[in-house]
N, C-alpha and C positions, 0 to 999 in steps of 0.2 A: 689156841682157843678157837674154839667153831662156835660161828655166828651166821646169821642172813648177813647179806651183802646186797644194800641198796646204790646202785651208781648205774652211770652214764653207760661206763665203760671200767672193765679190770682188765687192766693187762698184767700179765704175773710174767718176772725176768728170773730165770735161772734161780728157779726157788718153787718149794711146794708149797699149798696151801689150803686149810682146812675149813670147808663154809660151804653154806648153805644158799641158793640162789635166791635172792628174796627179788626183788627190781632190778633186774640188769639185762641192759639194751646190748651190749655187746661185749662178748669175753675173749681172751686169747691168751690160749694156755702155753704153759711156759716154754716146756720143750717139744711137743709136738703139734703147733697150732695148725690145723686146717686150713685150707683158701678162705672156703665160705668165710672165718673166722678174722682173717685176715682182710679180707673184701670188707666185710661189714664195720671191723675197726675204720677203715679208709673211708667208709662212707660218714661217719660221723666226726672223725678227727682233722682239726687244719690239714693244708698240706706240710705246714712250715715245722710240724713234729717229725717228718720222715728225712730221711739223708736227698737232697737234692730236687726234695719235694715242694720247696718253693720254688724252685726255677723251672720244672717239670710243670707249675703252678699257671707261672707267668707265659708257656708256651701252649697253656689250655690242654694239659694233658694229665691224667691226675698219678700218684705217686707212685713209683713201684711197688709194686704187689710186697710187701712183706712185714718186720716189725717197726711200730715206730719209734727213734730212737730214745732211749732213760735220756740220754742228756740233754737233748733237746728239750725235752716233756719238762726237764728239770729247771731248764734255761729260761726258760716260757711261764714257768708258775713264779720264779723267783720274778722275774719282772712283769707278772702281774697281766701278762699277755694269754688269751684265750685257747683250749687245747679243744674244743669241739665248734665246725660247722652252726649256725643258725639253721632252722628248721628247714629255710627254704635253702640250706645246702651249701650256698658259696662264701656267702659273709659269715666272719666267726663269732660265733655267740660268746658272754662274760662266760 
């Protein structure tokens, strides 16, 4: 089904998908994502969604460049824990 797509952020895993941009601050496509794409997810996403990007965190360095992990992301919504940066960047927004 194709629709607009209002959000934060879509990240799409190893899967296609058919939509329309309606609101959306940052995207990364599934199997070929860009840097730029990739940067921009990292600019809005905790560190603690990426593999070893909380401890990369805690050394003031922000996460490897890359995707950020389903299970984490998955880990993080089940317990109610934040998946985006606050405005001003470092604290994580609800």
């Amino acid at each position: 089904m194709e629709g607009k797509v209002h959000a934060r952020a879509l990240v799409l895993y190893d899967k296609s998908a058919s939509y329309r941009t309606g609101e959306l601050a940052v995207e990364v496509e599934s199997y070929f994502p860009s840097k730029a794409q990739l940067r921009a997810a990292r600019d809005v996403l905790v560190p603690q969604v990426y593999d070893g990007g909380a401890k990369r965190a805690r050394q003031g360095r922000p996460p490897k460049l890359g995707r950020p992990s389903y299970q984490r992301v998955c880990r993080r919504l089940r317990e109610g824990k934040p998946l985006f940066r606050s405005a001003a960047g470092d604290t994580p927004a609800p």
